[in-house]
ZAMARGU-4260 file (C-alpha; in steps of 0.2 Angstrom, whole numbers, plus 5000, padded with zeros to 4 digits):
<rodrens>
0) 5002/4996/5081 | 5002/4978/5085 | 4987/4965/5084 | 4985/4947/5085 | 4975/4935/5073
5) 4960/4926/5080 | 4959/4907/5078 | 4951/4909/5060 | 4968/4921/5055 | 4958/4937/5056
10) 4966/4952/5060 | 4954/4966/5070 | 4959/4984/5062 | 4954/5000/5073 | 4941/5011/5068
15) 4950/5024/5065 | 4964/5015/5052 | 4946/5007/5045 | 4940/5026/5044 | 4958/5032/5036
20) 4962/5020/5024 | 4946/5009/5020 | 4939/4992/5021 | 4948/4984/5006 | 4968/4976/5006
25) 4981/4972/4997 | 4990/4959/5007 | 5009/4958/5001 | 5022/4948/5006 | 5037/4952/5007
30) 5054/4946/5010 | 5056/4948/5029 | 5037/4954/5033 | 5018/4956/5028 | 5011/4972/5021
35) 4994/4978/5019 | 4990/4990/5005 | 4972/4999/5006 | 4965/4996/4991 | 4955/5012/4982
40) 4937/5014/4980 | 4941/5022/4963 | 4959/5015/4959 | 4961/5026/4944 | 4959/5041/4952
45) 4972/5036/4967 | 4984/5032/4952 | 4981/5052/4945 | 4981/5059/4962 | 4998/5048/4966
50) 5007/5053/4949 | 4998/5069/4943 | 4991/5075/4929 | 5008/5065/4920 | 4993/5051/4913
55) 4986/5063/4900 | 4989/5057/4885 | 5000/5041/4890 | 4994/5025/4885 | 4988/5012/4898
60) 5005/5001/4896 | 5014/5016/4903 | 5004/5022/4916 | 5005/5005/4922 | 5022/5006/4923
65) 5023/5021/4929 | 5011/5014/4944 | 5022/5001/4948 | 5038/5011/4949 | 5031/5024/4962
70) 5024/5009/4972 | 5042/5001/4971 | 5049/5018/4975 | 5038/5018/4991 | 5038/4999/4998
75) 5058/5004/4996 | 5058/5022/5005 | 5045/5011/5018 | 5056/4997/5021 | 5071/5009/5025
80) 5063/5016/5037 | 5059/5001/5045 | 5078/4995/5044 | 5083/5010/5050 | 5073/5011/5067
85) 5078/4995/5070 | 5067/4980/5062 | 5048/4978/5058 | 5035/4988/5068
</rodrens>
């Protein structure tokens, strides 16, 4: 997909992307292009549904960390898809 920003820098996202992923994002920079992440109405609960029921008993600190290194894990598998097919989409 491919969009332009209007003269104040917003970007128009379809309905059905708005519909899919939500209203709210993340934007991340990264080092060779810009990522939007949807951000969760209930971000705990995408955390349990993206790791499992591994939070039980963990503390916070590690759920965090455990967070993070899917996310990492995923940005990566994402970007070698991208380099792979040839450059950002």
């Amino acid at each position: 997909m491919a969009t332009n920003t209007d003269d104040r820098g917003r970007i128009y996202l379809p309905k059905d992307v708005r519909e899919r992923f939500g209203d709210q994002y993340r934007i991340v920079e990264l080092p060779t292009h810009v990522a939007l992440f949807p951000i969760a109405d209930d971000p705990l609960a995408a955390v349990e549904d993206a790791i499992g029921d591994r939070l039980d008993g963990t503390p916070s600190d590690e759920a965090k960390a455990e967070a993070r290194r899917k996310a990492r894990e995923e940005i990566t598998a994402e970007r070698g898809e991208i380099d792979a097919a040839g450059g950002a989409q």
